[in-house]
C-alpha positions as CSV (number, residue, x, y, z in Angstrom):
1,X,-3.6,-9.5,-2.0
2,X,-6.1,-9.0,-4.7
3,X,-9.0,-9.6,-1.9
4,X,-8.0,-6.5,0.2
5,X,-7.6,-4.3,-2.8
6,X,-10.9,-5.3,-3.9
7,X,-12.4,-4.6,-0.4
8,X,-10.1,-1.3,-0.3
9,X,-11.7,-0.4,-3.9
10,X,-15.5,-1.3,-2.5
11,X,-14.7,1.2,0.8
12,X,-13.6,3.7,-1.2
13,X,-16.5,3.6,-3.7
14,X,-18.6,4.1,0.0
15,X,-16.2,6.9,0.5
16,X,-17.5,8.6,-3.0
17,X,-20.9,7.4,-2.7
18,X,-21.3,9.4,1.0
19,X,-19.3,12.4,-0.1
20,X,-21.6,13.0,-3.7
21,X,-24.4,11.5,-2.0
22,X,-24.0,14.1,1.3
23,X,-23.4,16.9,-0.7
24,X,-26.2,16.5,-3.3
25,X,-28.6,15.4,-0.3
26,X,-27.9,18.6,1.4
27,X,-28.0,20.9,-1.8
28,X,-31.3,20.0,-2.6
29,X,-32.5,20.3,0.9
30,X,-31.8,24.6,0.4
31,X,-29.5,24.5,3.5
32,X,-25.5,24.5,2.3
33,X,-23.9,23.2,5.1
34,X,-21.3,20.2,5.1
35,X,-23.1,17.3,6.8
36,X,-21.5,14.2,8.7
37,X,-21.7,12.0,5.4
38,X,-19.8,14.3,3.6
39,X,-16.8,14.5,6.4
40,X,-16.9,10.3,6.4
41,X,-16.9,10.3,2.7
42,X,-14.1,12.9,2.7
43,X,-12.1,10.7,5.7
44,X,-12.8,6.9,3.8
45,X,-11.9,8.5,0.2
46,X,-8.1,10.1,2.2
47,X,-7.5,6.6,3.8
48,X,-8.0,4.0,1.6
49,X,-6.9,5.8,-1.6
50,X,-3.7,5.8,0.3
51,X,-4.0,1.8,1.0
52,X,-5.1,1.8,-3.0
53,X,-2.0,3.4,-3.8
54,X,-0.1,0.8,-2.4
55,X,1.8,-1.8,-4.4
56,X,-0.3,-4.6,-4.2
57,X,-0.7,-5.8,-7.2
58,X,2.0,-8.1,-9.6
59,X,3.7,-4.8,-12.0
60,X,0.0,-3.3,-12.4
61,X,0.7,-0.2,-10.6
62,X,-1.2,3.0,-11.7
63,X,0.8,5.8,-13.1
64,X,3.2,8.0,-10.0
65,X,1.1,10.8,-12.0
66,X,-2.1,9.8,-11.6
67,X,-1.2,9.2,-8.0
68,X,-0.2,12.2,-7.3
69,X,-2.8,14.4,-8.6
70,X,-5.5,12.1,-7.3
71,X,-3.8,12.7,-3.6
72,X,-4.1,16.3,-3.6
73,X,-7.5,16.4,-5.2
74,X,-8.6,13.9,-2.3
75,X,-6.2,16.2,0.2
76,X,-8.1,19.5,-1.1
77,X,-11.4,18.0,-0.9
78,X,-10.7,16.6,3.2
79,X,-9.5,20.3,4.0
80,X,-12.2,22.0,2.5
81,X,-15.1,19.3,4.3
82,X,-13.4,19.3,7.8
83,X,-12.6,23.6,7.8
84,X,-16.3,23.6,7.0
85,X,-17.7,21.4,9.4
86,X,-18.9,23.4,11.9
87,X,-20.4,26.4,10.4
88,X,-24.1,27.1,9.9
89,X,-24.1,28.2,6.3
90,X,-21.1,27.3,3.8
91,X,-20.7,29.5,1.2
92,X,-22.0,28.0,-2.2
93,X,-18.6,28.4,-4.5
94,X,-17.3,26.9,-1.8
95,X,-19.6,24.1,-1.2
96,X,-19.9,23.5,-5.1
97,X,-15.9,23.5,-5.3
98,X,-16.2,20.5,-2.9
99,X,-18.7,18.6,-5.5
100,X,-16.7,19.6,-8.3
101,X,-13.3,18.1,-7.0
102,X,-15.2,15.0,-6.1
103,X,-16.5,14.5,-9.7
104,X,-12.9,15.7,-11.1
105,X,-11.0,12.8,-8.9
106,X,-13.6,10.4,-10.0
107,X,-12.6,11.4,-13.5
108,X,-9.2,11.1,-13.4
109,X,-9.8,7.5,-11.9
110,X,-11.7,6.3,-14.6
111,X,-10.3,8.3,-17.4
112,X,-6.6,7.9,-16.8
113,X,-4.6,5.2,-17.8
């Protein structure tokens, strides 16, 4: 069991790595838009933080809390990405929410215990 949460955890990090990575890519570029990396990152982050939120380790379980507030973080972030997808220009409170919320729900990873 610990070898698929690992390789959950390494998918997910991909998951991060193409939503940050997407979104800073295509804020530098001058055009806001959301690009396909960002909608995979968005899609990978939803699915397997739900396979990491399953009990699969021995009593090591995260908090229900953290849980929680990570799911609708990553649930907030997918809806945003995926309402945005198709338009030319995304507004750029909008598009810097979506960055925001990605650096928030890597915070409360790593900071909450």
């Amino acid at each position: 069991m610990e070898a698929l949460r690992l390789t959950l955890l390494y998918v997910h990090l991909i998951g991060f790595a193409l939503l940050l990575g997407g979104s800073i890519a295509q804020y530098l570029s001058g055009r806001i838009r959301i690009n396909p990396a960002m909608l995979w990152g968005a899609v990978i982050q939803l699915l397997t933080g739900l396979g990491l939120s399953a009990p699969l380790r021995d009593g090591d379980e995260p908090a229900p809390a953290k849980l929680v507030t990570k799911l609708v973080i990553a649930l907030l972030i997918f809806v945003m990405v995926s309402s945005s997808r198709k338009r030319d220009v995304v507004n750029r409170g909008h598009f810097l929410a979506i960055v925001g919320l990605t650096l928030v729900n890597a915070a409360v990873a790593v900071f909450w215990r």
